[in-house]
C-alpha positions in Angstrom: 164.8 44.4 -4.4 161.7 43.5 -2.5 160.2 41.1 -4.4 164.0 39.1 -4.3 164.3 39.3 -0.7 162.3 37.1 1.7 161.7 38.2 5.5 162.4 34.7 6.1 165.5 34.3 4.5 167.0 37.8 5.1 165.5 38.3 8.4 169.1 39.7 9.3 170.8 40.7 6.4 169.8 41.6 2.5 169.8 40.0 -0.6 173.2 41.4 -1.4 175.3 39.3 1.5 173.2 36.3 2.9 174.4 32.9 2.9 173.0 30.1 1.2 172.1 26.9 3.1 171.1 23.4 2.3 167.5 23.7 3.9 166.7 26.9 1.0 164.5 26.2 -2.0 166.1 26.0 -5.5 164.6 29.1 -6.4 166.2 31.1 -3.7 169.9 29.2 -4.2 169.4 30.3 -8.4 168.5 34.1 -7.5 171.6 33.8 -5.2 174.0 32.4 -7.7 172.8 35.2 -10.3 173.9 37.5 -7.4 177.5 38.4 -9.0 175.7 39.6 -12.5 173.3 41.7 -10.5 176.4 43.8 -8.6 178.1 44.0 -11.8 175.4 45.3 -13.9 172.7 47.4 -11.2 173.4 51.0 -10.4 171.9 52.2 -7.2 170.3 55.5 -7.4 169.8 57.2 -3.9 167.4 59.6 -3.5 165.3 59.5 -0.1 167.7 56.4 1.1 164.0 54.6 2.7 164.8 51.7 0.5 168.7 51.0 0.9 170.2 50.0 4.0 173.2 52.2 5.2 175.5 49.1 6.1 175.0 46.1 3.7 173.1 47.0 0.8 176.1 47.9 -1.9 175.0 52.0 -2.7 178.7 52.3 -2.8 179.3 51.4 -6.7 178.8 48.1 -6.1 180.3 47.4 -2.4 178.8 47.9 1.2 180.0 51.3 3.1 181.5 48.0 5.1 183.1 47.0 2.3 184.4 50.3 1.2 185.6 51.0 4.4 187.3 49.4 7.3 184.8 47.9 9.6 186.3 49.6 12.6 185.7 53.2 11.1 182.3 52.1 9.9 181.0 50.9 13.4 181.9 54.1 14.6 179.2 56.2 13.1 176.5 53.8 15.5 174.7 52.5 12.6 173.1 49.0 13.0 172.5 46.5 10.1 168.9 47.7 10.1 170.0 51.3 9.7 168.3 52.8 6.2 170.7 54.9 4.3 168.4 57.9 5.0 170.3 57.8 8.5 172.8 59.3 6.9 171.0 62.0 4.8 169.2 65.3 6.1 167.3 67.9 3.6 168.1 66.1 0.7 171.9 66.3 1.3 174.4 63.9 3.2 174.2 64.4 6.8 177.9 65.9 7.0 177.5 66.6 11.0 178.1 63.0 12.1 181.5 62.8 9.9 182.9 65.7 11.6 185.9 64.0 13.3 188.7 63.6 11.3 188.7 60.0 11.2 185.9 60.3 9.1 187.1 62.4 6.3 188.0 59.6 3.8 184.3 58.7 4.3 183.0 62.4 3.7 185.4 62.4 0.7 183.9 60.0 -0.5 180.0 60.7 0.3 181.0 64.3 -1.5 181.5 62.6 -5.1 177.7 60.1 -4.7 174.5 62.3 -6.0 171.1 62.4 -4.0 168.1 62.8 -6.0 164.9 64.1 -4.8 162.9 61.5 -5.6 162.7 57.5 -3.9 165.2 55.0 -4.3 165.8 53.3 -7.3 168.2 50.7 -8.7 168.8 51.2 -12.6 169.4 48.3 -15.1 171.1 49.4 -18.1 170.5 53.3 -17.9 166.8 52.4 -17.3 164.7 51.6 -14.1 165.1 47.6 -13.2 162.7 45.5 -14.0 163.4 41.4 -14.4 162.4 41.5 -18.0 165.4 44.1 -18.9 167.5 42.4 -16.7 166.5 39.1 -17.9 167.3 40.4 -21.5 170.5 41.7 -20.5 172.2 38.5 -18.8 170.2 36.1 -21.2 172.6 34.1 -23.7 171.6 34.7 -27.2 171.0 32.5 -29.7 170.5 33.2 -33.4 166.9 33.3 -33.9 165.4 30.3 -36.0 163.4 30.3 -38.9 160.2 28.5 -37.4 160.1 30.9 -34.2 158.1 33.4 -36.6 155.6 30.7 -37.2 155.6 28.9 -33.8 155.0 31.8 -31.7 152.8 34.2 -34.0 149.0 35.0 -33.3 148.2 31.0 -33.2 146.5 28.1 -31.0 148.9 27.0 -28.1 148.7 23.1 -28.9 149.9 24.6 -32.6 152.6 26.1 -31.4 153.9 23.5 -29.0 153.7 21.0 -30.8 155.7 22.8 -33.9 158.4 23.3 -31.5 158.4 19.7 -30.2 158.5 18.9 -34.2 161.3 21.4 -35.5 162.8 20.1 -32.2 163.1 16.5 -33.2 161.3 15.7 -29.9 158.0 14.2 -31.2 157.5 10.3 -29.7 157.5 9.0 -32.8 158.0 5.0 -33.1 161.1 6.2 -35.0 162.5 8.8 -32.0 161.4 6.0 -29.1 163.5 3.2 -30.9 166.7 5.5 -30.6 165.9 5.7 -26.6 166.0 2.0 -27.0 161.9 1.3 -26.8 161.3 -1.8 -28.8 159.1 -0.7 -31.2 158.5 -1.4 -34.8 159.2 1.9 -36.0 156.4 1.7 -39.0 154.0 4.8 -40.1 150.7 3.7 -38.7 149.0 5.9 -41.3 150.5 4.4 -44.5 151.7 0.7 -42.7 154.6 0.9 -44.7 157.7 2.7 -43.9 159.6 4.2 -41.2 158.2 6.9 -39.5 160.8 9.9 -38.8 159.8 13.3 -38.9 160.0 13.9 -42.9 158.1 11.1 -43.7 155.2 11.4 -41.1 154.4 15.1 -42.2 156.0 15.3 -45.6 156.7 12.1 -47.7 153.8 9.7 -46.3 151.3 9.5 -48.9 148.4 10.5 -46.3 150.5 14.1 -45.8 151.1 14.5 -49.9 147.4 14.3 -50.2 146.8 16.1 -47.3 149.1 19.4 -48.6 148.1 18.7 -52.4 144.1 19.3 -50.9 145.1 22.4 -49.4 146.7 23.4 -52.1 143.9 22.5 -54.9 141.6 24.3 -52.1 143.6 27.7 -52.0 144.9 28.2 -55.5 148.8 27.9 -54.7 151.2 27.0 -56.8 153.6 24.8 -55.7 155.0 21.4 -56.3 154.6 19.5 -53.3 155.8 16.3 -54.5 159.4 17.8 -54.9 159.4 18.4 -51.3 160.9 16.0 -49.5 161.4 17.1 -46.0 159.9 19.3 -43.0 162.7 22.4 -43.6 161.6 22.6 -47.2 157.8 22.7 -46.5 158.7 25.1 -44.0 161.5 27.8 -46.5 158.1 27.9 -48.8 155.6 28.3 -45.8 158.1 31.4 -45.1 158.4 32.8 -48.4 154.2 33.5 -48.2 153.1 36.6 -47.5 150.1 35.7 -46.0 150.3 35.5 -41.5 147.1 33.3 -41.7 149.0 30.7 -44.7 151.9 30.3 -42.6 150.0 29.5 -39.6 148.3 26.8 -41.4 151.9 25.2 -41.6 151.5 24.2 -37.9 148.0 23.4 -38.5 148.5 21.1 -40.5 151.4 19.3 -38.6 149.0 19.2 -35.7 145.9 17.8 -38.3 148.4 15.1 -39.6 149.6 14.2 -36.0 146.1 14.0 -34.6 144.9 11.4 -37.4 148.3 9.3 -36.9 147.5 8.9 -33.4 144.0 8.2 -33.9 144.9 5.6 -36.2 148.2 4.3 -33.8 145.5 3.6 -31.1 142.6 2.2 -33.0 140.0 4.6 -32.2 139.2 5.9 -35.8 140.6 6.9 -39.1 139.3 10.1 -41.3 139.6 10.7 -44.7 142.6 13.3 -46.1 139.9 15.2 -47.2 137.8 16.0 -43.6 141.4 16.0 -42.2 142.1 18.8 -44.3 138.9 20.5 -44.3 138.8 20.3 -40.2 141.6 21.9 -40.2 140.9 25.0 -41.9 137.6 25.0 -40.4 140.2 25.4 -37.1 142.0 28.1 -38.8 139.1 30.5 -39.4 137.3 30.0 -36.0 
């Protein structure tokens, strides 16, 4: 747990049992409140017992030896909380010779069913090693997986693939979104001036994006009917059904292409043709 634990925080106790205070980052408090997952789920695997303290790291199936144990009876063996676990292990074996008086048989008892390997400390995640990736796969919530992830997080430009989650996301500030959060806006297309500019319309039904996909389409041979599709989740079920990795990139592509020339034209700086719009972004695709 060394890259969890900081000297600063722990100075006098472990990841496992410090307290959380008002002063400590966000960070810290979140890796703390993650804390009852981690003791349910890691294993700790002793071997040379140099990484593991003796007294309030949880080696004992998930509890301290101070935990397991009554604290009187613990205290007794003259461990401190600095104490590795390897203070209690000799050749590779537990170090029976200091649990020799009877008061420490239920201790011995229980010392005499935990394995020692011969190898360094490790804590295990799901009958692996731990890493945060595993564990982070492991406490995760999962979701189903949505059709555009395929497409959104493939072998394509960053920009691309934000902005088609921003898109599928409904989070694009579109005049039509920023009138919902109460923005007075005129929410009107800027590229065709003459209807409302939700998501469909902007990169499917305006009549700048119909020519925009009809030109790719003229250009690569497909055939489809774009003007029977009227909305972004039926562009995207036929971008899916090609076969092609490079086609169904240009699905984002284009969404970026088309958003690019509405913003250009929103702000007045400049308006292209569907045409160099189109051919741009292919141009974009194959460099």
């Amino acid at each position: 747990m060394g890259l969890l634990v900081s000297k600063q925080i722990c100075s006098r106790s472990t990841y496992w049992n410090v307290v959380t205070k008002a002063s400590h980052s966000n960070i810290w408090k979140n890796l703390i409140g993650v804390r009852e997952i981690m003791l349910n789920n890691v294993q700790f695997s002793i071997g040379t017992g140099q990484k593991f303290k003796v007294l309030t790291d949880p080696w004992c199936e998930g509890e301290t030896l101070l935990q397991k144990f009554r604290h009187g009876l613990v205290r007794r063996l003259g461990f401190t909380w600095s104490s590795p676990l390897s203070s209690l292990i000799i050749e590779g074996g537990w170090n029976f010779g200091l649990l020799q008086a009877d008061i420490f048989t239920p201790i011995k008892e229980y010392l005499q069913t935990l394995s020692i390997h011969l190898r360094p400390d490790k804590l295990l995640w799901d009958g692996g090693d731990f890493t945060f990736k595993r564990a982070w796969k492991g406490c995760r919530t999962h979701y189903p997986e949505v059709m555009w992830s395929t497409i959104c997080w493939g072998k394509t430009r960053p920009r691309w693939s934000i902005h088609g989650v921003f898109l599928f996301h409904e989070r694009l500030p579109t005049m039509f979104n920023l009138q919902k959060r109460k923005v007075q806006l005129a929410p009107r297309c800027s590229t065709c001036l003459q209807q409302i500019d939700p998501r469909d319309h902007i990169f499917v039904q305006c009549p700048f994006a119909m020519k925009f996909w009809g030109w790719l389409k003229d250009a690569l041979g497909w055939n489809v009917d774009f003007n029977s599709i009227l909305s972004v989740e039926e562009l995207l079920t036929w971008f899916l059904l090609q076969t092609s990795k490079l086609i169904k990139t240009l699905l984002v592509a284009g969404f970026w292409s088309i958003w690019q020339e509405r913003n250009r034209r929103l702000h007045g700086h400049s308006s292209s043709s569907t045409t160099d719009v189109a051919r741009k972004t292919l141009f974009e695709l194959g460099s």
